[in-house]
N, C-alpha and C positions, 0 to 999 in steps of 0.2 A: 064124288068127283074123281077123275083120273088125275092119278100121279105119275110125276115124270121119273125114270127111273135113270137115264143116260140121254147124254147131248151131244152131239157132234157136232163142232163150231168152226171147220176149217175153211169151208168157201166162203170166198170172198163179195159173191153175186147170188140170184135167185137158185133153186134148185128147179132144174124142170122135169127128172124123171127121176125116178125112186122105187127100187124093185128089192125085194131080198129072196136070197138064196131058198131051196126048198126044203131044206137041212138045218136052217134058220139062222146057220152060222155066221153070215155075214151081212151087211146093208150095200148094198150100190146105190151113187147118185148121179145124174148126170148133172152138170153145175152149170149156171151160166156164166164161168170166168172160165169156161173153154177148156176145163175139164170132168175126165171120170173118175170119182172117190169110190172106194173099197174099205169101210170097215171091218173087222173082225169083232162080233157080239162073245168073242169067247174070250176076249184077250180084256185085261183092266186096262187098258189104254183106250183114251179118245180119238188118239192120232191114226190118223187113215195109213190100212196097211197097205194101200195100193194107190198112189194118184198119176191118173194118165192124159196127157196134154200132151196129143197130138198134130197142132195148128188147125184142126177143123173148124176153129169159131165157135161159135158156144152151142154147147152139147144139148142136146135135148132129149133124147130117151134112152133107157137103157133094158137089158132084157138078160137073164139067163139061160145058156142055154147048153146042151148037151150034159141033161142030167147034172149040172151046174161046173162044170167044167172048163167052161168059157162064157163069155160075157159079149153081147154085141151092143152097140152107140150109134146112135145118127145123129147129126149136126146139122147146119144152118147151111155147111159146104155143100150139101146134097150126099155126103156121105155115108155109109154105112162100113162099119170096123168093128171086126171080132177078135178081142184079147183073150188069154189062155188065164184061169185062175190060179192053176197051180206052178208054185214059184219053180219048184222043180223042173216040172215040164219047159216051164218059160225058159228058165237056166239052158236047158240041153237044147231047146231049138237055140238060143241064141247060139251059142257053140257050136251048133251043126251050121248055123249059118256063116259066120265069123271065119272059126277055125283058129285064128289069134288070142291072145290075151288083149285086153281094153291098155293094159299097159303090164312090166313087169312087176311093181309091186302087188297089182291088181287080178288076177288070175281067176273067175268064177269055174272055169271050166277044168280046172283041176283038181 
């Protein structure tokens, strides 16, 4: 019989889409409490290294794409939304976009 080896327990609703990385390094889900989860299978933690709740409504598929790179989602909203995976890259668009700091104690961009 199959044994369980990890669980990931954080959404709150069904999962309706579920894809992992090509690298095998991570899990994506899409949840039905309206967001997308991002495991890390490398890391001893349970806790989702990425959860993203965008107000689409509950999330239904997800996909990797750009040689795993980024991440795309469609929802119930009719929409489709492509996140970046790497925290880095995320980091520097924010900043290019911004240009501020979130506040002064706060600083990612520096």
């Amino acid at each position: 019989a199959p044994k369980e080896t990890r669980r990931f327990e954080q959404a709150q609703s069904g999962i309706y889409g579920l894809t992992i990385t090509a690298d095998g390094k991570r899990v994506l889900a899409a949840g039905g409490d309206e967001v997308f989860f991002v495991w890390d299978l490398s890391s001893d933690s349970d806790a989702a290294e990425l959860v993203i709740g965008q107000g689409m409504g509950r999330t239904l598929e997800v996909r990797v794409i750009g040689g795993g790179t980024r991440f795309a989602g469609s929802s119930v909203d009719g929409s489709v939304k492509i996140w970046e995976l790497d925290v880095d890259a995320t980091r520097k668009l924010i900043c290019e976009q911004t240009g501020t700091p979130l506040s002064e104690q706060f600083d990612p961009c520096a």
